[in-house]
PDB file of N, CA, C and O in Angstrom:
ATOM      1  N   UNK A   1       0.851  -1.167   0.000  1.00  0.00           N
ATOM      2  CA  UNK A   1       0.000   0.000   0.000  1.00  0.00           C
ATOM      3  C   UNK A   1       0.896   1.228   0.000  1.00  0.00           C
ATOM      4  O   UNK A   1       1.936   1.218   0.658  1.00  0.00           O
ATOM      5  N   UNK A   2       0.420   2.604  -0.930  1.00  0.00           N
ATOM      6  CA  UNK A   2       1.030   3.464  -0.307  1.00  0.00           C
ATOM      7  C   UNK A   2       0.303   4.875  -0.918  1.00  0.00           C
ATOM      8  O   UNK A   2      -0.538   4.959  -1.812  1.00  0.00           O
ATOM      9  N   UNK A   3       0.869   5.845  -0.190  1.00  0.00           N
ATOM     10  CA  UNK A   3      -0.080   6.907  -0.069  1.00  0.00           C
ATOM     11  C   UNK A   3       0.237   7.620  -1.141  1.00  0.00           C
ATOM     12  O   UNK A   3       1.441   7.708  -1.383  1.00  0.00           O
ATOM     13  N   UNK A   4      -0.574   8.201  -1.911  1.00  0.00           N
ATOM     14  CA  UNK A   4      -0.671   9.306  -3.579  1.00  0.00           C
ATOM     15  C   UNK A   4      -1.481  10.278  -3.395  1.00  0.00           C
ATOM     16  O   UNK A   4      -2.670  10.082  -3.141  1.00  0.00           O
ATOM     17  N   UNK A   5      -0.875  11.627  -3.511  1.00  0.00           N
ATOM     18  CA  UNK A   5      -1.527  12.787  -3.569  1.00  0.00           C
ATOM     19  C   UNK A   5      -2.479  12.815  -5.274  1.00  0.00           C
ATOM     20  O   UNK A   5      -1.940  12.513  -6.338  1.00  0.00           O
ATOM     21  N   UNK A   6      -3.513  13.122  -5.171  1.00  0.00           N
ATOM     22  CA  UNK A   6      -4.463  13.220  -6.377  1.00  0.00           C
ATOM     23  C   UNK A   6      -4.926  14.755  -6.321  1.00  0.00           C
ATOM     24  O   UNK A   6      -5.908  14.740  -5.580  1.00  0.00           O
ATOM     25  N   UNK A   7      -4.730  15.888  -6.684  1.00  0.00           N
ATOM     26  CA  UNK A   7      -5.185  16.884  -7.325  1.00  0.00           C
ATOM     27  C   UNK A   7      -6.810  16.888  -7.452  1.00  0.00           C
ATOM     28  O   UNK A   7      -7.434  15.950  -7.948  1.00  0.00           O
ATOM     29  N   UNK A   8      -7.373  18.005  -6.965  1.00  0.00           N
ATOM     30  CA  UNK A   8      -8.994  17.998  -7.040  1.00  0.00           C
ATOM     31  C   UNK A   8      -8.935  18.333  -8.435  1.00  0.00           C
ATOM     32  O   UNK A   8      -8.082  18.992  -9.031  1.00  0.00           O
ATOM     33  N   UNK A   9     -10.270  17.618  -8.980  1.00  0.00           N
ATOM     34  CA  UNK A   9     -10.415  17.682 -10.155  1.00  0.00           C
ATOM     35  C   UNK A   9     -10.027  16.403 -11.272  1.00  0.00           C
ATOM     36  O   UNK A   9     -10.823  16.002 -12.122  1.00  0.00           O
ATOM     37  N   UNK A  10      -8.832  15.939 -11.104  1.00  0.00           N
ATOM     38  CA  UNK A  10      -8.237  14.728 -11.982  1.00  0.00           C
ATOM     39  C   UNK A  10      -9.042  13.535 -11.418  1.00  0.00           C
ATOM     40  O   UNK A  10      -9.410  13.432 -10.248  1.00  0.00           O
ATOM     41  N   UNK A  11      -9.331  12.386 -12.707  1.00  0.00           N
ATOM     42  CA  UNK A  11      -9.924  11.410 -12.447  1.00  0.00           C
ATOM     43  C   UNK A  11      -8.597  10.484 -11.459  1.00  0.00           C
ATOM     44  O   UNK A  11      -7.369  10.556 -11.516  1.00  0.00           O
ATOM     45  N   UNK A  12      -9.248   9.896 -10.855  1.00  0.00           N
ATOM     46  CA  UNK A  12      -9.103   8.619 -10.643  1.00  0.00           C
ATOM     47  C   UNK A  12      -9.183   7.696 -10.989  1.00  0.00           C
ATOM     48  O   UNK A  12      -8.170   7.051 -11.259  1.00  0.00           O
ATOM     49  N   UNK A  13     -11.043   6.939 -11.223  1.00  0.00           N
ATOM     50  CA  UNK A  13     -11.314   6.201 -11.865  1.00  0.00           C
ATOM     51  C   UNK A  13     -11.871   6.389 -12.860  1.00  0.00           C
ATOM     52  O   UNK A  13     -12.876   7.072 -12.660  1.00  0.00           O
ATOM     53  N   UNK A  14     -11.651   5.973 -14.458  1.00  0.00           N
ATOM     54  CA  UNK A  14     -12.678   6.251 -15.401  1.00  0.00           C
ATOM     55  C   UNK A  14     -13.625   5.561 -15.684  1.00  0.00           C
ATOM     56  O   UNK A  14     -13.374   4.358 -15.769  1.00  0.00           O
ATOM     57  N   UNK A  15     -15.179   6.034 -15.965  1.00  0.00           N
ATOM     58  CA  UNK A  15     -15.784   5.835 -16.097  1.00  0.00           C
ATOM     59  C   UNK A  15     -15.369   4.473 -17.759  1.00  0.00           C
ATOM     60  O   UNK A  15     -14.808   4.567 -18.851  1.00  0.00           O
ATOM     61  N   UNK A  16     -16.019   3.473 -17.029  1.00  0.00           N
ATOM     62  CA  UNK A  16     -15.927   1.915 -18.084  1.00  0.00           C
ATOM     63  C   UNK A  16     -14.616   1.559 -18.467  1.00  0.00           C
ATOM     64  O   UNK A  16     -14.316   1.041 -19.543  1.00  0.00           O
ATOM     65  N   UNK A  17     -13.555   1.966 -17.204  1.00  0.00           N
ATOM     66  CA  UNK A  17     -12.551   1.793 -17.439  1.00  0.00           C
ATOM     67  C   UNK A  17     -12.355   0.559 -16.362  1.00  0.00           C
ATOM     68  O   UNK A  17     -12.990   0.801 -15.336  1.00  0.00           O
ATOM     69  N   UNK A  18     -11.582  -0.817 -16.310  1.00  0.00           N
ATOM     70  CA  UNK A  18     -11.304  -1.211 -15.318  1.00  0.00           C
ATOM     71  C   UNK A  18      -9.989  -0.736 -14.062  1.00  0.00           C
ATOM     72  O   UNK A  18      -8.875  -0.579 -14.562  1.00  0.00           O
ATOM     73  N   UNK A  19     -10.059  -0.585 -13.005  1.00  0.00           N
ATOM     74  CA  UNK A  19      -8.750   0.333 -12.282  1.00  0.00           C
ATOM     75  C   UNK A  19      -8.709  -0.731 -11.936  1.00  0.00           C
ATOM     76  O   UNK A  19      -9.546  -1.584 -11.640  1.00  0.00           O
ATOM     77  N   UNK A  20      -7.044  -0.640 -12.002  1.00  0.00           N
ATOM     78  CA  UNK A  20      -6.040  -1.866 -11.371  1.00  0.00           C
ATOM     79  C   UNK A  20      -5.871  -1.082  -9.956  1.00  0.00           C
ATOM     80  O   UNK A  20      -4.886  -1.708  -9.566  1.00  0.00           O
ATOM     81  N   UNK A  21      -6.160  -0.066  -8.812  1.00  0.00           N
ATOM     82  CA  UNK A  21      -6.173  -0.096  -8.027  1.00  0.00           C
ATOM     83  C   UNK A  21      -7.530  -0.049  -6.889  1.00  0.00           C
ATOM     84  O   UNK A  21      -8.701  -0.062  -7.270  1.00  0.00           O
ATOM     85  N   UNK A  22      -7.131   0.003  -5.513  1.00  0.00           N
ATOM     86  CA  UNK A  22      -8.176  -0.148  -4.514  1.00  0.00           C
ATOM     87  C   UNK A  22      -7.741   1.292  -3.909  1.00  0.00           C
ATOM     88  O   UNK A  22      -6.545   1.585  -3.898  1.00  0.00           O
ATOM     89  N   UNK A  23      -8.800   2.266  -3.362  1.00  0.00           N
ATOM     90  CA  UNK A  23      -8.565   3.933  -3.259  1.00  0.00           C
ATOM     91  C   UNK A  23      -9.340   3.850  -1.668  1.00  0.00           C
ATOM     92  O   UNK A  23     -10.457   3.426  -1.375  1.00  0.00           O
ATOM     93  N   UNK A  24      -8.347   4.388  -0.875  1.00  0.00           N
ATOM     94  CA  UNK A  24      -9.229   4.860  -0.017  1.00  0.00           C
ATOM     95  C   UNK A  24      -8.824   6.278   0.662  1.00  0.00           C
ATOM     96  O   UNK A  24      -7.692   6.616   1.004  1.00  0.00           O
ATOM     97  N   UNK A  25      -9.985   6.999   0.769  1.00  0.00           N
ATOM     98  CA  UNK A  25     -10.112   8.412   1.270  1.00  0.00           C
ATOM     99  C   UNK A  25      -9.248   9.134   2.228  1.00  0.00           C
ATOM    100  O   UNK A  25     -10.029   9.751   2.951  1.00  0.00           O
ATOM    101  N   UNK A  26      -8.529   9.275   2.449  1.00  0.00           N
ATOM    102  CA  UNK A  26      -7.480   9.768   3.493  1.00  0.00           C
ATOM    103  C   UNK A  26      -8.128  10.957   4.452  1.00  0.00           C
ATOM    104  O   UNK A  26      -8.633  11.008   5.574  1.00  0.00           O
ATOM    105  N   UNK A  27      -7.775  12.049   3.185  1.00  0.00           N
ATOM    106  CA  UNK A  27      -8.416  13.497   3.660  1.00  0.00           C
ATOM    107  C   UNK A  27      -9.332  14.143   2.985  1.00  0.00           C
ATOM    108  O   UNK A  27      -9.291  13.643   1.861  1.00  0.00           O
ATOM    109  N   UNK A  28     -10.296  15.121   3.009  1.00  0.00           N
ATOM    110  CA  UNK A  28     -10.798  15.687   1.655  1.00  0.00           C
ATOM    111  C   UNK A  28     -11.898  14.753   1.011  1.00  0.00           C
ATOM    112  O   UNK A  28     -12.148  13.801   1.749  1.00  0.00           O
ATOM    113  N   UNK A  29     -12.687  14.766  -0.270  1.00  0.00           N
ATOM    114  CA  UNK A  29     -13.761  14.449  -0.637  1.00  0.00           C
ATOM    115  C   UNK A  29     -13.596  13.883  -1.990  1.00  0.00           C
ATOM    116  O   UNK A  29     -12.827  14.104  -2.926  1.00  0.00           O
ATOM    117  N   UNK A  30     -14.451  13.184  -1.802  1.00  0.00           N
ATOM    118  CA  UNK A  30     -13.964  12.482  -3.974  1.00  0.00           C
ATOM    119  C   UNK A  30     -15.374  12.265  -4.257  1.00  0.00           C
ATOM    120  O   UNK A  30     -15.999  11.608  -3.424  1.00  0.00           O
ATOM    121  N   UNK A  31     -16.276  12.905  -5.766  1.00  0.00           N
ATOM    122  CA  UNK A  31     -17.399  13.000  -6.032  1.00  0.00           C
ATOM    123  C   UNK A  31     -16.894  11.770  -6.862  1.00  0.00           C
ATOM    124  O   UNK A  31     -15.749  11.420  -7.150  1.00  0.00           O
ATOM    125  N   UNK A  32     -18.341  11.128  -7.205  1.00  0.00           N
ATOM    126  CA  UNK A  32     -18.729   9.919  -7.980  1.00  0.00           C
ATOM    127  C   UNK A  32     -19.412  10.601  -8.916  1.00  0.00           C
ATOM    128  O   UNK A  32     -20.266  11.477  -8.783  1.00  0.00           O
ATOM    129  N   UNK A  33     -18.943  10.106  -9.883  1.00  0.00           N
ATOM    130  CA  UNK A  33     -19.796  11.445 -11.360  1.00  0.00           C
ATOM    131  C   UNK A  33     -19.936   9.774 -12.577  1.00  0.00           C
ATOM    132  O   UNK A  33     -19.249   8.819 -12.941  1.00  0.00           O
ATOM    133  N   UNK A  34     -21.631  10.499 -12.808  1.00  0.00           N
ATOM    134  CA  UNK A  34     -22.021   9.642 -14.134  1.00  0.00           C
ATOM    135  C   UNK A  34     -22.057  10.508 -15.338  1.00  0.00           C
ATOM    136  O   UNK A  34     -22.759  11.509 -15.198  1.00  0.00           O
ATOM    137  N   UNK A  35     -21.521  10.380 -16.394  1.00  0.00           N
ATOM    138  CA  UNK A  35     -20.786  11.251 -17.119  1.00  0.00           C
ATOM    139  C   UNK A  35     -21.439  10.768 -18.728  1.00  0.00           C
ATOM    140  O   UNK A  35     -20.910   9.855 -19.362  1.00  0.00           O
ATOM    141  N   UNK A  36     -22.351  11.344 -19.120  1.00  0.00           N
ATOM    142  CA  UNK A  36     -23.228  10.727 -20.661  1.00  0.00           C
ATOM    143  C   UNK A  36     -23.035  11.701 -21.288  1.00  0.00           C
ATOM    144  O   UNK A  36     -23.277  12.878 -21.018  1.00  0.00           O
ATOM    145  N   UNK A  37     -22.534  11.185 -22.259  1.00  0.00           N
ATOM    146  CA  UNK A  37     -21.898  12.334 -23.163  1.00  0.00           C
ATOM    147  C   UNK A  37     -21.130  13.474 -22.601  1.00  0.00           C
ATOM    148  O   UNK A  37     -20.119  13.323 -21.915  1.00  0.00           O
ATOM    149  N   UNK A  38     -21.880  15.137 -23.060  1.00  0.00           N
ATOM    150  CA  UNK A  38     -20.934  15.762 -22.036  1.00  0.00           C
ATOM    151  C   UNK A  38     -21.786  16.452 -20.979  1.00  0.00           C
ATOM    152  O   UNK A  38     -21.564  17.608 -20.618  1.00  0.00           O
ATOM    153  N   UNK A  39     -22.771  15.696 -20.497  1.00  0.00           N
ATOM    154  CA  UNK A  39     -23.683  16.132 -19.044  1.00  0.00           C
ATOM    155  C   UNK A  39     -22.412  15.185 -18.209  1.00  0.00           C
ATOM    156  O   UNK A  39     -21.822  14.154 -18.531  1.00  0.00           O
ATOM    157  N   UNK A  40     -22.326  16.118 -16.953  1.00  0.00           N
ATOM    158  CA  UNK A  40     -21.869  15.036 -16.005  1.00  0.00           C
ATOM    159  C   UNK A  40     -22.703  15.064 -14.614  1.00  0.00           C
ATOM    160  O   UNK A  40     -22.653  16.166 -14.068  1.00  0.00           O
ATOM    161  N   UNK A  41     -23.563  13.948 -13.836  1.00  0.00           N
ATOM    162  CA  UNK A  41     -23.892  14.433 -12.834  1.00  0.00           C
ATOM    163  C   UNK A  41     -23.579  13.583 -11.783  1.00  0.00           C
ATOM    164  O   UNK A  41     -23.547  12.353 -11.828  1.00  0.00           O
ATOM    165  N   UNK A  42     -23.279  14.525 -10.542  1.00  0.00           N
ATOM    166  CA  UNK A  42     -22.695  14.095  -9.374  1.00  0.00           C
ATOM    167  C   UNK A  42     -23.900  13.455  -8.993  1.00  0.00           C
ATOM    168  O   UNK A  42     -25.048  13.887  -8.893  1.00  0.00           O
ATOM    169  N   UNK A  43     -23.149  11.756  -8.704  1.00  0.00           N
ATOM    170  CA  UNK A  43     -24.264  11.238  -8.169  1.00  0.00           C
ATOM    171  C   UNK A  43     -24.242  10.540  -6.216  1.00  0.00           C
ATOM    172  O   UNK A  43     -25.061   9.954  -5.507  1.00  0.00           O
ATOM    173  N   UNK A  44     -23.232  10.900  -6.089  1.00  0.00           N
ATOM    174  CA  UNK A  44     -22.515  10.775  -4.672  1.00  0.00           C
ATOM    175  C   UNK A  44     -21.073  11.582  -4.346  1.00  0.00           C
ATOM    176  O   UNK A  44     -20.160  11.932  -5.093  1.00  0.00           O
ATOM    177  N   UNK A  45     -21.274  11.717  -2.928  1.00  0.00           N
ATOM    178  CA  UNK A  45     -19.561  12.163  -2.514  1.00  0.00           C
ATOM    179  C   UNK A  45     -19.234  11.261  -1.356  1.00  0.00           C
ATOM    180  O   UNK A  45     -20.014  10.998  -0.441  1.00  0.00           O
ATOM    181  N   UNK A  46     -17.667  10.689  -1.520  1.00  0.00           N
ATOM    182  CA  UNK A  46     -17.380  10.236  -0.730  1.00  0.00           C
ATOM    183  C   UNK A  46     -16.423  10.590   0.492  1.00  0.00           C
ATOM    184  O   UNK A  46     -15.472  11.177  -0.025  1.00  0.00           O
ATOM    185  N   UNK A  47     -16.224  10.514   1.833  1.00  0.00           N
ATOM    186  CA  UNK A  47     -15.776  11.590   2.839  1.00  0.00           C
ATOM    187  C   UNK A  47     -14.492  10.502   3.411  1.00  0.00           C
ATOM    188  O   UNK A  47     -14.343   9.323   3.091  1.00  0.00           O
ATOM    189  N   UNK A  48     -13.713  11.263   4.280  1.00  0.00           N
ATOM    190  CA  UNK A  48     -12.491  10.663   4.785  1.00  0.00           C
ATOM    191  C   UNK A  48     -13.080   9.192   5.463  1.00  0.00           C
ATOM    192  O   UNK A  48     -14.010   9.140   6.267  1.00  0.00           O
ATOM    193  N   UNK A  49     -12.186   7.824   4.856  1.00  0.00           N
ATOM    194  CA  UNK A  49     -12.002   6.861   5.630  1.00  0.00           C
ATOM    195  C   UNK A  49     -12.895   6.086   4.130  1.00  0.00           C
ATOM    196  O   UNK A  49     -12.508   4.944   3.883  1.00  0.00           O
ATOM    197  N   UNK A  50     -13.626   6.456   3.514  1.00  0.00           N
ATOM    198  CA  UNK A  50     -14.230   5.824   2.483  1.00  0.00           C
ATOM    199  C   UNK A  50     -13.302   5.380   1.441  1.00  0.00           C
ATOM    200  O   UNK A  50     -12.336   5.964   0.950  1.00  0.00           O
ATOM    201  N   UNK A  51     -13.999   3.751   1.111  1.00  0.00           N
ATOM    202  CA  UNK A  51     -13.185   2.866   0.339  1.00  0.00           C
ATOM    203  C   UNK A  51     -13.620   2.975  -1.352  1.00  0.00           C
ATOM    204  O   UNK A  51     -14.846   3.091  -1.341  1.00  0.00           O
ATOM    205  N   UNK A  52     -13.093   2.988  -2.910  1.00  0.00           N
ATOM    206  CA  UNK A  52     -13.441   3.225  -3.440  1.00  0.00           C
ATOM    207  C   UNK A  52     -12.436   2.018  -5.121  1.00  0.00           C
ATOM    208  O   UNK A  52     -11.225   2.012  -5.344  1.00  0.00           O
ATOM    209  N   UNK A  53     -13.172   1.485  -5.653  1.00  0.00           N
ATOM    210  CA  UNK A  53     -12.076   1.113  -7.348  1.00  0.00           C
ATOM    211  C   UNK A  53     -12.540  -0.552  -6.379  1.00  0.00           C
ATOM    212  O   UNK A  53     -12.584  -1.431  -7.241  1.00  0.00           O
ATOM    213  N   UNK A  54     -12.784  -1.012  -5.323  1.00  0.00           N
ATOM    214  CA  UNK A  54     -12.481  -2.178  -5.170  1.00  0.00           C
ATOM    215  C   UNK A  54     -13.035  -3.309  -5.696  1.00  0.00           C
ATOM    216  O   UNK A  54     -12.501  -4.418  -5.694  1.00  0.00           O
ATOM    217  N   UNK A  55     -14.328  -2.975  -6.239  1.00  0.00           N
ATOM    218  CA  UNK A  55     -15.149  -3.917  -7.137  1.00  0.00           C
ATOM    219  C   UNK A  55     -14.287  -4.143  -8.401  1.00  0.00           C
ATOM    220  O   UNK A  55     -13.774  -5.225  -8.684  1.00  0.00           O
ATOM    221  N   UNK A  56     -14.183  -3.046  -9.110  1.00  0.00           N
ATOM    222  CA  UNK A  56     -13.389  -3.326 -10.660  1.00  0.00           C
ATOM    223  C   UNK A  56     -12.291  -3.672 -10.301  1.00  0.00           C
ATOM    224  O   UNK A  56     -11.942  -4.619 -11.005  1.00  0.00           O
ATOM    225  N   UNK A  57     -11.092  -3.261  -9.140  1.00  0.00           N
ATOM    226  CA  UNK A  57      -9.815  -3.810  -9.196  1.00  0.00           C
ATOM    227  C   UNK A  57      -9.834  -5.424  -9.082  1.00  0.00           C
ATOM    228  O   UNK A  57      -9.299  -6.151  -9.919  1.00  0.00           O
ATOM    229  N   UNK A  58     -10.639  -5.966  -7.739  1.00  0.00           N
ATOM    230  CA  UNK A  58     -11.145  -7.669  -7.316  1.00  0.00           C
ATOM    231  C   UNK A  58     -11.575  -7.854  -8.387  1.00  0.00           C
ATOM    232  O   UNK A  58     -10.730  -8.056  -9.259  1.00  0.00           O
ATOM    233  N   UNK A  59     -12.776  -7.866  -8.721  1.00  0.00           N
ATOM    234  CA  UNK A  59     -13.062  -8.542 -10.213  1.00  0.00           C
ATOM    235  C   UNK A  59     -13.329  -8.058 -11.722  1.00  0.00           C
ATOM    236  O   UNK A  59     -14.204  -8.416 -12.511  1.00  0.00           O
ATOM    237  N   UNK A  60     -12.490  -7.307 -11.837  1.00  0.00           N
ATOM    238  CA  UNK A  60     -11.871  -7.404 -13.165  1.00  0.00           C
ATOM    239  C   UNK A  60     -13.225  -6.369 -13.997  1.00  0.00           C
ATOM    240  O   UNK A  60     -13.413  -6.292 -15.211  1.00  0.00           O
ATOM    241  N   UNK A  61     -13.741  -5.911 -13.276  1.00  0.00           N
ATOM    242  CA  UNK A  61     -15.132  -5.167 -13.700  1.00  0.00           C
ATOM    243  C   UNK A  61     -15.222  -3.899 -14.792  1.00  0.00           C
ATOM    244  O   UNK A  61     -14.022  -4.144 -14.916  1.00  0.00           O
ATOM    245  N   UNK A  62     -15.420  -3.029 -15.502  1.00  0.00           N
ATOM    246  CA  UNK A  62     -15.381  -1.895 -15.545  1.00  0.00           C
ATOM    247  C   UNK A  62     -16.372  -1.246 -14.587  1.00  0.00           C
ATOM    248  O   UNK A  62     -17.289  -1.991 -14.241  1.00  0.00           O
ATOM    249  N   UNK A  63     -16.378   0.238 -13.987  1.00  0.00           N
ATOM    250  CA  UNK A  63     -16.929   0.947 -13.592  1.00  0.00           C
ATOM    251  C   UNK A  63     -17.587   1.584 -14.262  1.00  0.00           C
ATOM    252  O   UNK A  63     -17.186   2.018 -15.342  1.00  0.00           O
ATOM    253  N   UNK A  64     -19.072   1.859 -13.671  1.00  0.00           N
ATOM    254  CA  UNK A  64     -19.555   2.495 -13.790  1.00  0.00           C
ATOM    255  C   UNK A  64     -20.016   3.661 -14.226  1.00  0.00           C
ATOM    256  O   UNK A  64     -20.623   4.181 -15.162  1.00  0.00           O
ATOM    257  N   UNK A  65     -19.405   3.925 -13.000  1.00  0.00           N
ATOM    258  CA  UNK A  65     -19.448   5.744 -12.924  1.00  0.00           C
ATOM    259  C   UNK A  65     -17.941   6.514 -12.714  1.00  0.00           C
ATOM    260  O   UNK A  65     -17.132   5.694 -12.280  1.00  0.00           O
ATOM    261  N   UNK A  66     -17.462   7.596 -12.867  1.00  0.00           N
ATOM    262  CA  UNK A  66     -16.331   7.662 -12.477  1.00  0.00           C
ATOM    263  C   UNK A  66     -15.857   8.317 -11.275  1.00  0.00           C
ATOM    264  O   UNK A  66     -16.641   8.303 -10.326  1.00  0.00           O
ATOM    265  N   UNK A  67     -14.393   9.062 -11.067  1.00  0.00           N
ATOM    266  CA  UNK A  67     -14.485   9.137  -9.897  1.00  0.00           C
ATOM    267  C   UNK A  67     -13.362  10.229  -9.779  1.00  0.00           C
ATOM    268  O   UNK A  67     -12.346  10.366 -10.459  1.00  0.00           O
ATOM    269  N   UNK A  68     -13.867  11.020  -8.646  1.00  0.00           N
ATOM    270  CA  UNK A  68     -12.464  12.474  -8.989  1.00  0.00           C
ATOM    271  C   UNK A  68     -12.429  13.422  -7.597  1.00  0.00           C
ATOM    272  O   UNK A  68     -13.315  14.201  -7.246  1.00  0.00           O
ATOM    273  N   UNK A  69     -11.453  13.207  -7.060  1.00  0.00           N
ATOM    274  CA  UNK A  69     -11.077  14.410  -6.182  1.00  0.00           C
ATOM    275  C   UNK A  69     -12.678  15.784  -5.714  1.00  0.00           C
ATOM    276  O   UNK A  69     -13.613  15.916  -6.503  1.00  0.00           O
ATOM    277  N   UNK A  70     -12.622  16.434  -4.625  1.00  0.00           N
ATOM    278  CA  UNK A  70     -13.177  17.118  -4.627  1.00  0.00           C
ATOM    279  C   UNK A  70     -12.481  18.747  -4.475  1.00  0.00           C
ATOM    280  O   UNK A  70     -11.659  18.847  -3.563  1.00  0.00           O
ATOM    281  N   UNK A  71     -12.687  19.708  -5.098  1.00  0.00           N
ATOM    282  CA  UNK A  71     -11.868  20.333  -4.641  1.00  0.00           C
ATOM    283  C   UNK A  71     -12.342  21.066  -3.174  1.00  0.00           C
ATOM    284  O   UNK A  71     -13.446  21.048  -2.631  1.00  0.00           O
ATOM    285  N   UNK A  72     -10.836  21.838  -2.668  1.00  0.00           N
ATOM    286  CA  UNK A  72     -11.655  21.786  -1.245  1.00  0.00           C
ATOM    287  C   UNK A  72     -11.901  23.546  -1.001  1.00  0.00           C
ATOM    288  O   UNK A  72     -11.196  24.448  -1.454  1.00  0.00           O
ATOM    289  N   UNK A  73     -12.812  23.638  -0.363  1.00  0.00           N
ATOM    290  CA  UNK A  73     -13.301  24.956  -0.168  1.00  0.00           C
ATOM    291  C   UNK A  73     -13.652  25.152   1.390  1.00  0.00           C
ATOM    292  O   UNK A  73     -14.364  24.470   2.127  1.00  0.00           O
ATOM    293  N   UNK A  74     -12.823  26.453   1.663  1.00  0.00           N
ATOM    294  CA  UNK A  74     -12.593  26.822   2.991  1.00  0.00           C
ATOM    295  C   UNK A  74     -14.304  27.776   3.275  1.00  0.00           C
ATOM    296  O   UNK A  74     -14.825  28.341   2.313  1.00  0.00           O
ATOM    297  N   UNK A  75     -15.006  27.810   4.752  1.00  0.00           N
ATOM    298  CA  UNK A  75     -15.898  27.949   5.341  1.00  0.00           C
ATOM    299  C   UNK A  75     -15.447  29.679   5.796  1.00  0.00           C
ATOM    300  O   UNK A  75     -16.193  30.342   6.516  1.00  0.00           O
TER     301      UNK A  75
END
């Protein structure tokens, strides 16, 4: 295992792509985006400690939906 800084905004996982890795949330937020044509809509966010790629990495799947950093915005 080891830890990778990802940039808000850059995919992670692509959408009907299979990921050869397993992602989990450290710090910060990663939206789940279903992406048809060029609508994209957020259809979940996932928050620190959340696990993510592990279906398509275990079995060999493509995904779904895809998957990307959130960027972060101060209160």
């Amino acid at each position: 295992m080891k830890a990778e800084y990802i940039p808000p905004r850059e995919d992670v996982i692509l959408q009907n792509e299979v990921p050869d890795d397993v992602y989990i949330t450290v710090s910060g937020e990663v939206e789940i985006i279903d992406c048809e044509g060029e609508k994209e809509h957020v259809v979940g966010t996932l928050q620190s400690a959340d696990m993510f790629g592990e279906v398509g990495a275990l079995c060999c799947r493509p995904q779904s939906l895809c998957s990307e950093p959130r960027p972060f915005h101060m209160s």
